[in-house]
VOMAR-859051 format. One line per 2 residues: number of its first residue (from 1); their letters; for each residue x, y, z negated of N, C-alpha, C. Coordinates in steps of 0.05 Angstrom, whole numbers. Each point is the difference from the previous one (the first is absolute). Layout:
<rs>
NUM) a) X Y Z X Y Z X Y Z; ...
</rs>
This chain:
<rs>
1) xx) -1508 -3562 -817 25 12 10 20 5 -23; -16 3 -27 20 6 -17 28 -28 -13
3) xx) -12 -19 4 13 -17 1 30 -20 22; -14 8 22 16 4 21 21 22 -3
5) xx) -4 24 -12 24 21 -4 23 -12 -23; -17 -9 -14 20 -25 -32 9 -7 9
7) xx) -10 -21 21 18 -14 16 29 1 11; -12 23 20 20 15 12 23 4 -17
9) xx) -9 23 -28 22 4 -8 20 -21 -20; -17 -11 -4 16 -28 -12 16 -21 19
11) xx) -8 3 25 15 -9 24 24 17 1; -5 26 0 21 12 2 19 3 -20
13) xx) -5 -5 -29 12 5 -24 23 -22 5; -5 -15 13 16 -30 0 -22 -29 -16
15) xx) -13 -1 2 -24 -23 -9 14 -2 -29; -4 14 -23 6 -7 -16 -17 -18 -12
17) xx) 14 -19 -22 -20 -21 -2 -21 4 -35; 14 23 -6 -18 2 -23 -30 27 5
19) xx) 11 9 30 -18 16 -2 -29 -9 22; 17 -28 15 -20 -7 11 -13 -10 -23
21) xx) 9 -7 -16 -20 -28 -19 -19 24 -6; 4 21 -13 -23 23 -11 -13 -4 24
23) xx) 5 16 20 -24 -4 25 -8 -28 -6; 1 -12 9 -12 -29 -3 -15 -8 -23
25) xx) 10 1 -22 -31 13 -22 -16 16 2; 7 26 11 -14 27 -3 -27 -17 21
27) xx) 7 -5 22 -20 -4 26 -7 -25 10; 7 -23 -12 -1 -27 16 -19 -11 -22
29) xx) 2 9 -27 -16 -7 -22 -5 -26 -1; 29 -17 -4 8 -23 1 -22 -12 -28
31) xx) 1 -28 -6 -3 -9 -14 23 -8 -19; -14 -4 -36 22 3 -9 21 -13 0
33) xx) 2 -30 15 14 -23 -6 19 11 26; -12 4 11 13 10 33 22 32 -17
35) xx) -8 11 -15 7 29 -7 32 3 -11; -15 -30 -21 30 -13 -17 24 -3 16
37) xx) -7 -21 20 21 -8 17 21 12 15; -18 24 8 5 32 16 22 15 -16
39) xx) -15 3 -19 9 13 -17 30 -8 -16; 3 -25 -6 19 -12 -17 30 8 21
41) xx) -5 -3 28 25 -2 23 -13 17 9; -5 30 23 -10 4 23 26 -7 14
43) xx) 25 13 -8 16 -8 29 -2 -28 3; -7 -16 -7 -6 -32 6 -21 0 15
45) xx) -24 15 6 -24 -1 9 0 25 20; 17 7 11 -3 28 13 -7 -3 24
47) xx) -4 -17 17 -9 -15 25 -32 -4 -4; -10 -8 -23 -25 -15 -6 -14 41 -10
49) xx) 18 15 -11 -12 26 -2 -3 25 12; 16 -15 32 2 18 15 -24 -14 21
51) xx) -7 -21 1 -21 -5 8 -28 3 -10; -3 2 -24 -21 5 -9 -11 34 3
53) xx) 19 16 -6 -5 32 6 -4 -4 24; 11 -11 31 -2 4 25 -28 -8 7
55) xx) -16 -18 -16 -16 -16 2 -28 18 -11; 10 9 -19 -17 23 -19 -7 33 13
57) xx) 22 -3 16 -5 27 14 -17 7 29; 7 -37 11 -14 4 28 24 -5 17
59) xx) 29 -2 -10 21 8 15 11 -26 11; 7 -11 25 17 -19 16 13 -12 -24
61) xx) 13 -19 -2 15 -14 -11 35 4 10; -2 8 29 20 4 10 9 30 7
63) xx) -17 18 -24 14 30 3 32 -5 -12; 3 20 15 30 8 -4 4 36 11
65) xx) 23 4 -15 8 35 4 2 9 19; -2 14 14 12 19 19 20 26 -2
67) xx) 14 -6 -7 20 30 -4 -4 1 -39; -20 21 6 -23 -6 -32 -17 8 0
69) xx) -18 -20 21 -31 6 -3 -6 -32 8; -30 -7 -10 0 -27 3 -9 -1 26
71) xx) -2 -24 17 -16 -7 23 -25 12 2; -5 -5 -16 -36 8 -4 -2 27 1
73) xx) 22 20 -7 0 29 4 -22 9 -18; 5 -5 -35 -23 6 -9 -1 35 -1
75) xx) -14 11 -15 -14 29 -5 28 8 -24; 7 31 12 23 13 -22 -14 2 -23
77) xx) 12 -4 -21 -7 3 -24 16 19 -17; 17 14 11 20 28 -21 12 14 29
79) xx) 6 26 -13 16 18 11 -17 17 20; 13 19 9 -10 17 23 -6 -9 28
81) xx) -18 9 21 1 -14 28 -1 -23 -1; -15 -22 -13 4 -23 4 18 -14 -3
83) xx) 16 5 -17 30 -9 -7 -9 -24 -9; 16 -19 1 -4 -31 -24 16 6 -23
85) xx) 8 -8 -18 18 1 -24 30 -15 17; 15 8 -1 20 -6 -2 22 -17 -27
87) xx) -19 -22 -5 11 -8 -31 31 -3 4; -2 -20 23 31 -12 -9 18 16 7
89) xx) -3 23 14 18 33 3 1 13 -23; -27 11 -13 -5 13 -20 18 -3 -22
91) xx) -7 -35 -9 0 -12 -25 16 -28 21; 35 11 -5 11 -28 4 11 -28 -16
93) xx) -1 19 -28 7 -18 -21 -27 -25 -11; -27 5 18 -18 -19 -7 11 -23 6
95) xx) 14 -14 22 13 -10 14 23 -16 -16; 8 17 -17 20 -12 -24 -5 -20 -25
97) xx) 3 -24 -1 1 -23 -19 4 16 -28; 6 18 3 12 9 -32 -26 22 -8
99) xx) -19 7 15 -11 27 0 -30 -16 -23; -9 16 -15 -15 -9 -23 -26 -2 13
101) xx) -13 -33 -4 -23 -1 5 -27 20 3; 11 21 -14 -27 17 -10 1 15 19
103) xx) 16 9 15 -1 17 18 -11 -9 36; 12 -30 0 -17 -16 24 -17 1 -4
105) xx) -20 1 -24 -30 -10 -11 -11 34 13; 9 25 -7 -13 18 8 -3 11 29
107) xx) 22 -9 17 -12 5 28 -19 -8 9; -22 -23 -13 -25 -4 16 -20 18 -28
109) xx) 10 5 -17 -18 27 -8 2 23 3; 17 4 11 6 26 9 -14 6 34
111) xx) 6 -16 12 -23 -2 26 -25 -3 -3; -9 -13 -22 -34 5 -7 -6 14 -8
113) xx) 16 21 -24 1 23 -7 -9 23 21; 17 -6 21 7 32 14 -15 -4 23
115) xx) -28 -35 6 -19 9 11 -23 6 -10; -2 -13 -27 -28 0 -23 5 44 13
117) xx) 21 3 -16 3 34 7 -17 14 23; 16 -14 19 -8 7 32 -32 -5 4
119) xx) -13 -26 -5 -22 -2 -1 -19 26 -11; 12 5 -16 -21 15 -33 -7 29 14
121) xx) 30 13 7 -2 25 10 -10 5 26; -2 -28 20 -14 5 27 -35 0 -12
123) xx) -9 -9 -23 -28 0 -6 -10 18 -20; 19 25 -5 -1 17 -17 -31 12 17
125) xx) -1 7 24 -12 26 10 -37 -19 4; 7 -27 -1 -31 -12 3 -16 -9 -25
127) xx) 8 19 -26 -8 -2 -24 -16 14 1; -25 -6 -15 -23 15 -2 -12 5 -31
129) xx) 11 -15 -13 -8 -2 -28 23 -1 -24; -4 24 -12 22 -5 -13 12 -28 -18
131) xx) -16 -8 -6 12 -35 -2 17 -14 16; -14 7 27 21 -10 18 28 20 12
133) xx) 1 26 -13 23 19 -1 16 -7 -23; -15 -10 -20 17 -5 -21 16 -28 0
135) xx) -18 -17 24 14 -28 -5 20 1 24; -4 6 20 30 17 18 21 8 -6
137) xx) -6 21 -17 23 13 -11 12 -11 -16; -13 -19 -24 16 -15 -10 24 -23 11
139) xx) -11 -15 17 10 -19 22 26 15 15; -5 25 4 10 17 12 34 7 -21
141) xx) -5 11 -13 17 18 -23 20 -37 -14; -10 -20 -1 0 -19 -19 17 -12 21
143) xx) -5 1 30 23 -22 12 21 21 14; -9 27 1 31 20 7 15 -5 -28
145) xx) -13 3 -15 21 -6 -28 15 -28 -5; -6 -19 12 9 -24 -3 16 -11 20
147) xx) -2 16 34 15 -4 18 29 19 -11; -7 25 -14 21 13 0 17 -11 -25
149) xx) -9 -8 -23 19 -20 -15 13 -18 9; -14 -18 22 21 -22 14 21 14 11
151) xx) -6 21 13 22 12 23 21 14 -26; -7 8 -12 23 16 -32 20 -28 -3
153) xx) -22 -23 -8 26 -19 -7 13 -17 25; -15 -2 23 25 -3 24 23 26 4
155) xx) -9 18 -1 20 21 9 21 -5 -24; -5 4 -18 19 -5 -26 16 -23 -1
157) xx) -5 -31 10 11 -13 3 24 -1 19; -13 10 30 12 9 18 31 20 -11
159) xx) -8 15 -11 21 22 -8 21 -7 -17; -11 -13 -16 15 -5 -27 13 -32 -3
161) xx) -20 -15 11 5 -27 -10 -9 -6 -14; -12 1 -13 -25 -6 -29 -19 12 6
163) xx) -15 -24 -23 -34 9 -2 -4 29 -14; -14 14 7 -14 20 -14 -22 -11 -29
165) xx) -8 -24 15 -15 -6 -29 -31 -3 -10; -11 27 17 -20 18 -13 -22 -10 15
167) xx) -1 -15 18 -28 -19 10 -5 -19 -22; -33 0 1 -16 -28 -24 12 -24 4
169) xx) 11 -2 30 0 -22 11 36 -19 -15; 14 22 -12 27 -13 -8 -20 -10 -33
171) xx) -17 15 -22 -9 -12 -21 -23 -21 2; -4 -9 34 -9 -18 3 8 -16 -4
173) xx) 24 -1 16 19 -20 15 10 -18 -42; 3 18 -7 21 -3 -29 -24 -10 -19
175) xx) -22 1 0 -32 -20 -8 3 -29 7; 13 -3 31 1 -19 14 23 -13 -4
177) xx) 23 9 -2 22 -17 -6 -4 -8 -38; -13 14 -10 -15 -5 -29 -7 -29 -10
179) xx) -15 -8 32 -14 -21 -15 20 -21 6; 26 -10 13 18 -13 -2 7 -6 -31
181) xx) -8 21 -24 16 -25 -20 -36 6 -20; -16 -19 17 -23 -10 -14 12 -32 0
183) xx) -25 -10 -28 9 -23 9 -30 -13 13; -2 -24 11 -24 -12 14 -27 4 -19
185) xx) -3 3 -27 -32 4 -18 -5 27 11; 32 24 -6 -12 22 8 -11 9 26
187) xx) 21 -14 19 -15 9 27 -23 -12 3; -13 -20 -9 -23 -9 7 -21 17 -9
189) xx) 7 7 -29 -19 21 -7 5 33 9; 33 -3 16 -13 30 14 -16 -4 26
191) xx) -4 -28 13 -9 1 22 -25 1 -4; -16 -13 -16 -30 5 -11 -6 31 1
193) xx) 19 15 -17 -5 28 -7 10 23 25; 20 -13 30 -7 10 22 -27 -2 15
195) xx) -1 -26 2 -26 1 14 -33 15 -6; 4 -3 -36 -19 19 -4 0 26 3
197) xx) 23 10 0 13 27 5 -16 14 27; 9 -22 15 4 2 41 -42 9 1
199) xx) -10 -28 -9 -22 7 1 -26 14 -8; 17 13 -27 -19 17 -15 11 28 17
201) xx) 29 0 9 -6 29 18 -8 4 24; 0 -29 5 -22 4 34 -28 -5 -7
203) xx) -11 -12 -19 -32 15 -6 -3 26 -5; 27 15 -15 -16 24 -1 8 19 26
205) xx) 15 -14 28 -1 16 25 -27 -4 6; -15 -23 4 -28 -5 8 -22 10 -10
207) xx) -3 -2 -38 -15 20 -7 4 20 -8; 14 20 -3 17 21 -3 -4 24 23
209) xx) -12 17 15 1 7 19 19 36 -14; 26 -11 1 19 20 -8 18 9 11
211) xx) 1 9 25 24 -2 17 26 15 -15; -11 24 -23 32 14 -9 17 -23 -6
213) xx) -14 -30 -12 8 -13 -12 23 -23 18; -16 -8 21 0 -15 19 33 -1 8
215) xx) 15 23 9 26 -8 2 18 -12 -25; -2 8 -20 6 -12 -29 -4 -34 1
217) xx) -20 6 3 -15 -34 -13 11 -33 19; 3 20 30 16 -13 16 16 -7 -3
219) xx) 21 17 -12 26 -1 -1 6 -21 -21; -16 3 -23 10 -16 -21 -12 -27 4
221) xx) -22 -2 25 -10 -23 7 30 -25 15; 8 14 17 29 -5 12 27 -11 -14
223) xx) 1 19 -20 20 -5 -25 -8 -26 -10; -34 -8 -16 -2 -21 -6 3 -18 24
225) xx) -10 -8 13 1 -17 12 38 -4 16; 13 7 -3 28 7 1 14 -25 -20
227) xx) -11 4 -25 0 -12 -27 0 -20 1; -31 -1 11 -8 -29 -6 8 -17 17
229) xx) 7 7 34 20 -13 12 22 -8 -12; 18 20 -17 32 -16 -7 -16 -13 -26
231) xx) -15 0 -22 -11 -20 -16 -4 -28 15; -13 5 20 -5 -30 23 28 -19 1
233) xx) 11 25 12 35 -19 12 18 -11 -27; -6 20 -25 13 -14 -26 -16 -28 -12
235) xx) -23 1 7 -23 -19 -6 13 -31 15; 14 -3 15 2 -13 34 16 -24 -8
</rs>
């Protein structure tokens, strides 16, 4: 279901095409040649990645909106009473050609955020061991803190017109426009040194049984592989 709500709100955002491409890495776990291609254009491919999430979720090919809820009428994912998010009310400047990539990129973390949340605290009360109180709460405290930074730098945008700034995700973004003045030896040897990156931190999710760690390790699992996508498309 959680994917189906991405959906949704990326349906509703206006199908942007850089934030479908993230979904479309994050969950279709394309191959890399397929990743490149994706990656180099999505608004060129936004048909081929709107099928693949529909495909990935379970969902018709021929969903479409209703007001702003999809056909499928998935499960609310924010607000009080069952509310849906209201993105394109909320947040109408997503919608805007001019509005900074980094900020499309966080509405589908900001919805995973604020159910990872929702999840954590409906399983607070079936903890029996403090390990498993401690790995709750972490999950817990780690995605209210990360839904509520997305919402600081939408509201701020909203208000002001500019970025606030203060999400990882803008000194990501500025990593990433980085490797634009590599030349082809270096990116080849940064792509060697992503991949080993990617996979030495997902061995130590497998042998590692660390959960304080676990939201961290993710994250920077994501970032790399982020990387090594635009290394791919400069590679091309």
């Amino acid at each position: 279901m959680q994917l189906q709500n991405l959906i949704h709100n990326w349906l509703l955002g206006g199908t942007d095409p850089e934030v479908g491409c993230r979904l479309f890495l994050d969950y279709c776990q394309p191959s890399h040649a397929i990743a490149r291609i994706i990656s180099k254009a999505p608004e060129r491919h936004i048909q081929t990645i709107r099928i693949a999430l529909l495909t990935k979720a379970g969902l018709p090919y021929n969903t479409h909106l209703e007001g702003r809820s999809l056909s499928c009428h998935p499960e609310p994912v924010e607000g009080s009473k069952g509310r849906t998010p209201k993105v394109r009310t909320d947040y109408p400047f997503l919608a805007d050609p001019t509005c900074p990539p980094e900020l499309k990129l966080l509405i589908s973390d900001k919805i995973t955020a604020y159910r990872n949340c929702a999840e954590a605290y409906a399983k607070l009360n079936d903890c029996t061991t403090p390990e498993q109180q401690l790995s709750t709460v972490t999950q817990l405290v780690t995605n209210f803190i990360e839904n509520h930074d997305i919402y600081r730098e939408l509201q701020h945008y909203k208000q002001h017109g500019k970025t606030l700034g203060e999400h990882p995700i803008f000194a990501q973004y500025q990593r990433i426009r980085e490797l634009r003045n590599h030349n082809t030896m270096e990116l080849f040897k940064k792509k060697k040194n992503l991949e080993h990156a990617i996979w030495r931190n997902e061995s130590k999710i497998k042998k590692e049984n660390r959960p304080d760690l676990l939201p961290g390790r993710q994250a920077k699992i994501k970032e790399l592989k982020m990387m090594l996508a635009e290394v791919d498309r400069l590679l091309m």
